[in-house]
DSSP file (Angstrom, degrees, kcal/mol; ACC not computed):
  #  RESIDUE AA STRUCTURE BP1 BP2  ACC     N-H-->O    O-->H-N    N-H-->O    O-->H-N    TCO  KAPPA ALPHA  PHI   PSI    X-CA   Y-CA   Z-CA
    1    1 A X              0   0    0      0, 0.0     2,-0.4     0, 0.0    45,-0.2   0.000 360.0 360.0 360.0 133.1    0.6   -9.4    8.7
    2    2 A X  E     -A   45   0A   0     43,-1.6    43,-1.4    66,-0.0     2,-0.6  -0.926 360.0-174.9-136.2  83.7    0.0   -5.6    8.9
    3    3 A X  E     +AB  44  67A   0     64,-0.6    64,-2.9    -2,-0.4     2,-0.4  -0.832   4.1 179.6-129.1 171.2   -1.3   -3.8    5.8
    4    4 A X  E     - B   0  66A   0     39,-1.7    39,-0.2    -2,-0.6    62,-0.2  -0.969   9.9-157.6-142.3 136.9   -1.7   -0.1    5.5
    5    5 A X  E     - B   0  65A   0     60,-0.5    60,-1.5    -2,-0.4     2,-0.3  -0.528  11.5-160.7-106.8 159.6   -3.1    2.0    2.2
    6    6 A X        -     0   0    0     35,-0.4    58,-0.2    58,-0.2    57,-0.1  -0.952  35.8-131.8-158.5 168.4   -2.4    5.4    1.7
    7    7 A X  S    S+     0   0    0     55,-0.3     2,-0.8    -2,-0.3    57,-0.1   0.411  93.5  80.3-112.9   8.6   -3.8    8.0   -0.4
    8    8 A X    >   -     0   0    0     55,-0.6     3,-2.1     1,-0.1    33,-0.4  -0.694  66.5-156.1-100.7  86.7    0.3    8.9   -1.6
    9    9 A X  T 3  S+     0   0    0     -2,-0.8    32,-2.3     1,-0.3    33,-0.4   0.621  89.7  33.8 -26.2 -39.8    1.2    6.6   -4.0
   10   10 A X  T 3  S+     0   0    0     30,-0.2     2,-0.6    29,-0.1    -1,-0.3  -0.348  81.5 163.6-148.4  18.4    5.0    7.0   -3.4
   11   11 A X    <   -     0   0    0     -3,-2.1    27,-0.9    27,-0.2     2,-0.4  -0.549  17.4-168.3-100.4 128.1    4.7    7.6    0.4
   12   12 A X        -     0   0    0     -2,-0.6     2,-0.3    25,-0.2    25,-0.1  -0.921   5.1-165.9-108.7 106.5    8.3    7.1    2.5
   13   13 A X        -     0   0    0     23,-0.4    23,-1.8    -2,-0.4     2,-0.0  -0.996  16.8-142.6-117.3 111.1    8.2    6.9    6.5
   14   14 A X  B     +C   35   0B   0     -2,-0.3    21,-0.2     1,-0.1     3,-0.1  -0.360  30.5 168.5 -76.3 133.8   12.0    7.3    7.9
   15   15 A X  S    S+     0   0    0     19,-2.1     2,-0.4     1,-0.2    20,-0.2   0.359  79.6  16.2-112.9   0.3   11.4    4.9   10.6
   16   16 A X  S    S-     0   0    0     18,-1.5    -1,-0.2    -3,-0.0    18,-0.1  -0.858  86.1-135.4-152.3 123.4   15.3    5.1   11.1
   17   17 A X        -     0   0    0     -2,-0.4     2,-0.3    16,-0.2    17,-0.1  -0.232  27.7-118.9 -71.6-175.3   17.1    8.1    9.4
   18   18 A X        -     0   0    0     15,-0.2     2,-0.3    14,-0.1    14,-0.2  -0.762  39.5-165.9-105.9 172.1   20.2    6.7    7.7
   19   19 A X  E     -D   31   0C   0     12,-1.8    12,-0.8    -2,-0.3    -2,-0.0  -0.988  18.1 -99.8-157.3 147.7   23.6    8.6    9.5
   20   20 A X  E     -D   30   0C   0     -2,-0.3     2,-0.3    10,-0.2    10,-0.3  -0.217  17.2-132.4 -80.2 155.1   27.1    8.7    8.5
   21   21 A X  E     -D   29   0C   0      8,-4.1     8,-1.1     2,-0.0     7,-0.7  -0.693  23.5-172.0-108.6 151.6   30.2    6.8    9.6
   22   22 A X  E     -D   27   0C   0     -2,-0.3     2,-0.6     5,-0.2     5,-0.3  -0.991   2.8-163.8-123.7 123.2   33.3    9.0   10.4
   23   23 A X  E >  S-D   26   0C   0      3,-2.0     3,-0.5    -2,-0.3     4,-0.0  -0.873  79.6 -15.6-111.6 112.2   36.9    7.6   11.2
   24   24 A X  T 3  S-     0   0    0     -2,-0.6     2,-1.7     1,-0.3    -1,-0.2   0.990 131.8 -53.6  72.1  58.5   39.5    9.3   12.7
   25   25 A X  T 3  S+     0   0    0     -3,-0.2    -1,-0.3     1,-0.2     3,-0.0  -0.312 111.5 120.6  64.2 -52.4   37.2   12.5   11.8
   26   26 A X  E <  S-D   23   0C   0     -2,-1.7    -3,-2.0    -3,-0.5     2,-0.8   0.003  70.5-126.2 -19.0 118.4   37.0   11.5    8.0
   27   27 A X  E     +D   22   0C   0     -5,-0.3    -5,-0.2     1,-0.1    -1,-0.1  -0.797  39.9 170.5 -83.8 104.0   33.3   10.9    6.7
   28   28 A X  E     -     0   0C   0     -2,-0.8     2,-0.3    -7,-0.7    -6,-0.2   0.480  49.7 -39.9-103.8  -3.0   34.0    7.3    5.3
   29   29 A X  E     -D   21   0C   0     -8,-1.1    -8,-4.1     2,-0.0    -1,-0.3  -0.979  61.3 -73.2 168.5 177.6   30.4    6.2    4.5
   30   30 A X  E     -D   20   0C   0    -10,-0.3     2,-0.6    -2,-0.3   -10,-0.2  -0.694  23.4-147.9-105.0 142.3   26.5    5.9    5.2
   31   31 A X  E     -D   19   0C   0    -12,-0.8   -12,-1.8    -2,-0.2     2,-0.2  -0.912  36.6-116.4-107.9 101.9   25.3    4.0    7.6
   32   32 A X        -     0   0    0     -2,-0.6   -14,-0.1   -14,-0.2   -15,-0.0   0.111  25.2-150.7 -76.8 130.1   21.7    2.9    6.0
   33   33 A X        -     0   0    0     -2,-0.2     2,-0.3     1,-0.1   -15,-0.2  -0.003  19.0 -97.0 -58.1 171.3   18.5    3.7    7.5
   34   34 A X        -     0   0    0    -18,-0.1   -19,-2.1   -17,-0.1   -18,-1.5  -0.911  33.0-167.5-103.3 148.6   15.0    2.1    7.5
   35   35 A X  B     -C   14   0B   0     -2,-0.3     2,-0.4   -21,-0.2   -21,-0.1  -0.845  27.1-151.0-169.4 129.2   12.2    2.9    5.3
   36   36 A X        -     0   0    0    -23,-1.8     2,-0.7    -2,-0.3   -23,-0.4  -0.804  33.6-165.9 -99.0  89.3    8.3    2.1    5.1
   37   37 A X        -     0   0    0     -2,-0.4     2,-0.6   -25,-0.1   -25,-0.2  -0.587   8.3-153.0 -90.5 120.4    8.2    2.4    1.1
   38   38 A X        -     0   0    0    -27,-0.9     3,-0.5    -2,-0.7     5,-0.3  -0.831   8.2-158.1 -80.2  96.0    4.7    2.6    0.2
   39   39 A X  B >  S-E   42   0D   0      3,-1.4     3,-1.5    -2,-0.6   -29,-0.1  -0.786  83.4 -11.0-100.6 140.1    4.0    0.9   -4.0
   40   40 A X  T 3  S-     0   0    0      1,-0.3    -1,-0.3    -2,-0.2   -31,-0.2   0.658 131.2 -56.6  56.5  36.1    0.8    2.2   -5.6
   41   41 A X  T 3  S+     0   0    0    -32,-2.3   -35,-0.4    -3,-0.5     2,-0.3   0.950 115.4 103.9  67.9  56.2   -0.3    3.7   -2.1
   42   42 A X  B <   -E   39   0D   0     -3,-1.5    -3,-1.4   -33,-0.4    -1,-0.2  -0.979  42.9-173.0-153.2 161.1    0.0   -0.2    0.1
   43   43 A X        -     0   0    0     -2,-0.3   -39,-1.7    -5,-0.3     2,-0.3  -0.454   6.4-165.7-163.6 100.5    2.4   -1.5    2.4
   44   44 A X  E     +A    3   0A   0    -41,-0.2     2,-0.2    -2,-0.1   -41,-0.2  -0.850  16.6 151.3-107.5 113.7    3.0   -4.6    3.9
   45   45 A X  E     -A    2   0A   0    -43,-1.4   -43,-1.6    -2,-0.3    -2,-0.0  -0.993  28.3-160.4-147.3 150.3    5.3   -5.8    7.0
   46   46 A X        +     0   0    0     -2,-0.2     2,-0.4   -45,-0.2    -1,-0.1   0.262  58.9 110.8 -91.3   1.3    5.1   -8.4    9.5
   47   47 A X     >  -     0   0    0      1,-0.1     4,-2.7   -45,-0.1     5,-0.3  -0.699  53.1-155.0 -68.3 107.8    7.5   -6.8   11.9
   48   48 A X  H  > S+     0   0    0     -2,-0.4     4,-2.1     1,-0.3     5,-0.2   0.915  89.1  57.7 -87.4 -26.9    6.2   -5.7   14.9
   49   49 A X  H  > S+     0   0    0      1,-0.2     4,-0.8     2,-0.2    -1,-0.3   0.914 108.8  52.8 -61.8 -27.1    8.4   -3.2   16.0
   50   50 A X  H  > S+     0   0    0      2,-0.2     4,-2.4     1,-0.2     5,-0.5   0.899 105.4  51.8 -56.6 -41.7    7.7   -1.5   12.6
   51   51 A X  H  X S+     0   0    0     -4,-2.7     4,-1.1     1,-0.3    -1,-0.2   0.863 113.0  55.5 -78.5 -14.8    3.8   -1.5   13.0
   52   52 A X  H  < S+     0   0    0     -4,-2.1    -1,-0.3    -5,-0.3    -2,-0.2   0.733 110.3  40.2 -64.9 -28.3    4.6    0.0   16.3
   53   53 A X  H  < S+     0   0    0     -4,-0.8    -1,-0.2    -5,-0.2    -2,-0.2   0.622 110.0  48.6-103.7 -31.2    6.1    2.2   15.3
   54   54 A X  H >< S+     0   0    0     -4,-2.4     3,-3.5     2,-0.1     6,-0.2   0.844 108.6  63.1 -87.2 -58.3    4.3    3.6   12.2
   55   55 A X  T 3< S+     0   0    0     -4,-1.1    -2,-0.2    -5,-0.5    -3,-0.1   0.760 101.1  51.6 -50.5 -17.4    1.0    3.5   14.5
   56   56 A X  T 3  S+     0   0    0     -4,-0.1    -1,-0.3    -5,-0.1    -2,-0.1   0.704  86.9 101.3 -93.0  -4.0    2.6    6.4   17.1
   57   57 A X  S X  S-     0   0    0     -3,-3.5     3,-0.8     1,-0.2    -3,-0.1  -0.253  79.3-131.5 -77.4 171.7    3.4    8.7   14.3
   58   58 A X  T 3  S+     0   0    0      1,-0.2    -1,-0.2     3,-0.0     5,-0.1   0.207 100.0  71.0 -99.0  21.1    0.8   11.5   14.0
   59   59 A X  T >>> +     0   0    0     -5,-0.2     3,-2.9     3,-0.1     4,-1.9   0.534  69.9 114.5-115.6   1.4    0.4   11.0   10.7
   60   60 A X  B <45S+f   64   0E   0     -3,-0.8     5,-0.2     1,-0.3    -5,-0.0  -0.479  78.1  21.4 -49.6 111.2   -1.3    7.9   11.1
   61   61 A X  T 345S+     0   0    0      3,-1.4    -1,-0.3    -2,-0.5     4,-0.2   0.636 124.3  55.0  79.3  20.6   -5.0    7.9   10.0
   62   62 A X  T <45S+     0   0    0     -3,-2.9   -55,-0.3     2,-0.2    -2,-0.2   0.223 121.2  19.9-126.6 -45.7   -4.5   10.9    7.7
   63   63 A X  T  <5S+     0   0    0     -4,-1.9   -55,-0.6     1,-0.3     2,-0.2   0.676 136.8   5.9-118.4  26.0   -1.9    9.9    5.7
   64   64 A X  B   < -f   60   0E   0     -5,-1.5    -3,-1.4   -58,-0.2    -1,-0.3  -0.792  63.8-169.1-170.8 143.6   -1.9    6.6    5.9
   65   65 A X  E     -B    5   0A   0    -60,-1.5   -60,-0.5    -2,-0.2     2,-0.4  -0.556  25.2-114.0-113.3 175.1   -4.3    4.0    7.7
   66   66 A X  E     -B    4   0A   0    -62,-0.2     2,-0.6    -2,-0.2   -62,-0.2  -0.922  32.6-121.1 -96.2 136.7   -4.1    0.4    8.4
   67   67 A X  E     -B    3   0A   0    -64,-2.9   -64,-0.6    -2,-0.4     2,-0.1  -0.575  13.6-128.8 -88.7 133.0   -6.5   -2.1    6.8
   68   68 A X        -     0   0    0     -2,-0.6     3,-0.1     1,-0.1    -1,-0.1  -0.475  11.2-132.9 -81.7 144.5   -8.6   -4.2    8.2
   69   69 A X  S    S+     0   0    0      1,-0.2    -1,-0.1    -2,-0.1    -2,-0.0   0.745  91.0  54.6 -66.9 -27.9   -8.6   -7.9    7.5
   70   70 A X  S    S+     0   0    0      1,-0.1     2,-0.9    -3,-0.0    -1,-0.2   0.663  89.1  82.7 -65.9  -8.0  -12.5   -8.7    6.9
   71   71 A X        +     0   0    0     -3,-0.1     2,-0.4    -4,-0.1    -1,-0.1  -0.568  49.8 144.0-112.0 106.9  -13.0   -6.5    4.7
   72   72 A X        -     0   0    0     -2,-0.9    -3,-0.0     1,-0.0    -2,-0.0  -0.996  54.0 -93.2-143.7 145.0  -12.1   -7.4    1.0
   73   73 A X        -     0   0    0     -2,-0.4     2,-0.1     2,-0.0     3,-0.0  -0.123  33.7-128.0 -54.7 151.3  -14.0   -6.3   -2.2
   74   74 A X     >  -     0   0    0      1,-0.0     4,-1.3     0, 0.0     5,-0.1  -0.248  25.7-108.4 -25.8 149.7  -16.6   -8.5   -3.4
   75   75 A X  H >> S+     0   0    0      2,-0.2     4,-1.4     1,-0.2     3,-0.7   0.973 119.1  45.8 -26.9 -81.1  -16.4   -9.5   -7.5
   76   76 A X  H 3> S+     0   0    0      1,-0.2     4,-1.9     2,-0.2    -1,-0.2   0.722 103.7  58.4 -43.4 -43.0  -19.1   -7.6   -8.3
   77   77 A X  H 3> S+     0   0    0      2,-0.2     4,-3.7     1,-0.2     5,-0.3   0.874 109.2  53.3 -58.3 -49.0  -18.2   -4.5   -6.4
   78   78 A X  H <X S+     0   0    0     -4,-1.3     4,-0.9    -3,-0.7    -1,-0.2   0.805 101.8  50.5 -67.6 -15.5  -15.1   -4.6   -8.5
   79   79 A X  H >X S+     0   0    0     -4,-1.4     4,-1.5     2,-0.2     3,-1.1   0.975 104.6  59.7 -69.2 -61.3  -16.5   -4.7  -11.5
   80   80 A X  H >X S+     0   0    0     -4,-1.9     3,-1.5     1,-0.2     4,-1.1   0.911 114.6  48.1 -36.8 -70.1  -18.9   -1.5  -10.5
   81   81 A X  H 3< S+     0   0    0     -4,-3.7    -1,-0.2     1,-0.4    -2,-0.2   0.619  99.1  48.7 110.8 173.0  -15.7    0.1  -10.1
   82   82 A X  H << S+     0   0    0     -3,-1.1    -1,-0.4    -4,-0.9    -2,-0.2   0.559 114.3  52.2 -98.0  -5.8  -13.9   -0.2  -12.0
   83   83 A X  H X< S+     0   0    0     -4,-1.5     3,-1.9    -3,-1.5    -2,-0.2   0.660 105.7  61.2   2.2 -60.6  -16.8    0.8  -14.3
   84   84 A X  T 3< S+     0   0    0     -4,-1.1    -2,-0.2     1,-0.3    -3,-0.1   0.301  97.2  53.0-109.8  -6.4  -17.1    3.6  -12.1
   85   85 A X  T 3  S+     0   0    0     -5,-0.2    -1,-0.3     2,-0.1     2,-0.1   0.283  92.9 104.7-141.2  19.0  -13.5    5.0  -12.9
   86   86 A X    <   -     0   0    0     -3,-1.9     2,-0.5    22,-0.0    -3,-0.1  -0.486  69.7-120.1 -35.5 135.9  -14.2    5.0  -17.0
   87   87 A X    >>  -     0   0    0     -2,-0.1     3,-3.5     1,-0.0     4,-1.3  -0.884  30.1-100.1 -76.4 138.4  -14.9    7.8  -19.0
   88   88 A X  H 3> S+     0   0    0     -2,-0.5     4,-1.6     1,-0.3    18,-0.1   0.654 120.4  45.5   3.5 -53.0  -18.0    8.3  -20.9
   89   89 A X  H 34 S+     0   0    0      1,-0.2    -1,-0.3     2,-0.2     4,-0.1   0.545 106.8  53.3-110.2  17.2  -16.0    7.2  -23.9
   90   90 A X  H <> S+     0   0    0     -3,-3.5     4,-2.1     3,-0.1    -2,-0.2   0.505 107.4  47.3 -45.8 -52.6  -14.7    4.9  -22.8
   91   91 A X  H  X S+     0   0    0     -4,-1.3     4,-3.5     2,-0.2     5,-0.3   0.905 110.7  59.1 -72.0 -52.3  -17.9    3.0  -21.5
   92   92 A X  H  X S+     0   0    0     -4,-1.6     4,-0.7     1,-0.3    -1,-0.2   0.698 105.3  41.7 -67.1 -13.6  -19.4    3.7  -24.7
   93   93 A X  H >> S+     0   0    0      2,-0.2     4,-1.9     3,-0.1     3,-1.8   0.923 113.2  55.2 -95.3 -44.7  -17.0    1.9  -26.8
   94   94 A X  H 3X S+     0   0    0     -4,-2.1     4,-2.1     1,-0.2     5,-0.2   0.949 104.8  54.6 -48.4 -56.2  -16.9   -1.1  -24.0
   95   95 A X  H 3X>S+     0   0    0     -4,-3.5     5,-1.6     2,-0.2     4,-1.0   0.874 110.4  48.9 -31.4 -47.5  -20.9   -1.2  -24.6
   96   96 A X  H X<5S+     0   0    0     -3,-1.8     3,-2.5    -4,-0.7    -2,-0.2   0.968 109.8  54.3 -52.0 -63.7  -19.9   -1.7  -28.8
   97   97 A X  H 3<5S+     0   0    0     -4,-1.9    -2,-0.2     1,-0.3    -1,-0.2   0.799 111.6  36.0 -27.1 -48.1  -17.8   -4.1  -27.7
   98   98 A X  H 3<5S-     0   0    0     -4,-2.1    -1,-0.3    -5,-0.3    -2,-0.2   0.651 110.1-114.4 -95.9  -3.3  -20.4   -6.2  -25.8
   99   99 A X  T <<5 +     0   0    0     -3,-2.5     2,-0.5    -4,-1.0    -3,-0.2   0.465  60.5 158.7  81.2  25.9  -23.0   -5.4  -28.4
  100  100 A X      < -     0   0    0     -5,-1.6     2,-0.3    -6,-0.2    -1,-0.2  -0.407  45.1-122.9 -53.1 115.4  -25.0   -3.4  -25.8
  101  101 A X        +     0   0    0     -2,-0.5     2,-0.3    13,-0.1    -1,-0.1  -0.421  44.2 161.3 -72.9 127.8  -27.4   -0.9  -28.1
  102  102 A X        -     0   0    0     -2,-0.3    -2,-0.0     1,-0.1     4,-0.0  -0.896  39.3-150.9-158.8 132.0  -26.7    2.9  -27.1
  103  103 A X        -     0   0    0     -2,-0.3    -1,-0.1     2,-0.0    -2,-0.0   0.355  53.1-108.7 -90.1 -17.7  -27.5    6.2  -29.2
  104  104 A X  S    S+     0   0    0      3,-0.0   -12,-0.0   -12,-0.0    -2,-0.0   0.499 104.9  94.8  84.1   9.2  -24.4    8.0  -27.5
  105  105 A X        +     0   0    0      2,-0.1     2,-0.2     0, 0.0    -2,-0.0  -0.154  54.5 117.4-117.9  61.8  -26.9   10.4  -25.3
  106  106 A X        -     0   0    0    -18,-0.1     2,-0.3     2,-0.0     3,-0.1  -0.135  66.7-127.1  30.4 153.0  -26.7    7.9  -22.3
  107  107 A X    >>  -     0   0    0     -2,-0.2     4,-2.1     1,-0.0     3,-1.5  -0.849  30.7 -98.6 -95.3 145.7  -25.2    9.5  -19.1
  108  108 A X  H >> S+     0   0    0     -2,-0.3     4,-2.1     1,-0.2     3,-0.6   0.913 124.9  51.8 -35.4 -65.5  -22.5    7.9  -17.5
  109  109 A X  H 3> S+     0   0    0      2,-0.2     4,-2.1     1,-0.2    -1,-0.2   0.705 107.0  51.6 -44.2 -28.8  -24.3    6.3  -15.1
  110  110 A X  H <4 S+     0   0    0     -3,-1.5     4,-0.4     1,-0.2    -1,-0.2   0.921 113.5  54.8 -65.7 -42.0  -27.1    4.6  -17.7
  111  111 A X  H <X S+     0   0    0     -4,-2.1     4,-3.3    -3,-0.6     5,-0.3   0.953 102.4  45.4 -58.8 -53.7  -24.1    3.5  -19.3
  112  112 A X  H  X S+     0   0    0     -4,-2.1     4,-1.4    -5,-0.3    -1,-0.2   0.921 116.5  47.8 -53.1 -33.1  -22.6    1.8  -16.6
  113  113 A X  H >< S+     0   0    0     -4,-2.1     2,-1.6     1,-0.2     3,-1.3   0.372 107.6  61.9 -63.4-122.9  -26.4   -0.1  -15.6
  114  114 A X  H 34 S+     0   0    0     -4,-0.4     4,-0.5     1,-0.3    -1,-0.2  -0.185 109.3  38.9 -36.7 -42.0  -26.5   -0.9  -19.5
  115  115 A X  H 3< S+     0   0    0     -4,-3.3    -1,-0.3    -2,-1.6    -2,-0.2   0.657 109.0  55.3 -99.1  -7.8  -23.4   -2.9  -18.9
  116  116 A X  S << S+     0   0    0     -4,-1.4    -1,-0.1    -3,-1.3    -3,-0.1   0.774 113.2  49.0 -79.1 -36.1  -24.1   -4.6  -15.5
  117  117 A X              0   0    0      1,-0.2    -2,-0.2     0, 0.0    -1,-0.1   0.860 360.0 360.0 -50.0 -46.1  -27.4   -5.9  -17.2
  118  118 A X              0   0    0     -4,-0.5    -1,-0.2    -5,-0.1    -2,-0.1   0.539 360.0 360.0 -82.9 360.0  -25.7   -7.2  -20.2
């Protein structure tokens, strides 16, 4: 299994354009192509002519890479974060929430220790 992130949420690589049928000169229909449809910037295929195929294009490793299998976040790392992608007021009302004491002149960052402590 093959998976590859990319920083385009939405991002669509023709790996076969789609191309029209004609009879007897008449355009009767589409013939449909193949698609690497990219949700929420991920993609996943087990097909090897596909990962072959997405790996010779030249847009490989800028706008989209493959992902390596060791490497998968920690707990804690997610927690940090996803902390870490809060605003300011945001943090501070999660801090009410946990009964963490805070005066509202905190920096983001105090905030975030304040709540990894708690």
């Amino acid at each position: 299994m093959a998976k590859y992130n990319s920083h385009i949420k939405k991002l669509r690589i023709v790996l076969k354009p789609a191309m029209p049928v004609y009879e007897a000169g008449v355009k009767v229909g589409d013939q449909p192509g193949e698609y690497a449809q990219f949700e929420d910037g991920q993609f996943e295929t087990k097909d090897e002519a596909i990962i072959e195929k997405l790996e010779s294009l030249g847009t490989f490793k800028i706008d989209f890479w493959r992902v390596s299998e060791e490497s998968s976040p920690t707990e804690d790392t997610t927690v940090d974060k996803d902390l870490a992608k809060m605003t300011k007021k945001e943090l501070q009302s999660l801090a009410q929430e946990k009964n963490v004491e805070v005066d509202g002149t905190e920096t983001k960052e105090r905030l975030i220790e304040l709540l990894l402590n708690k």
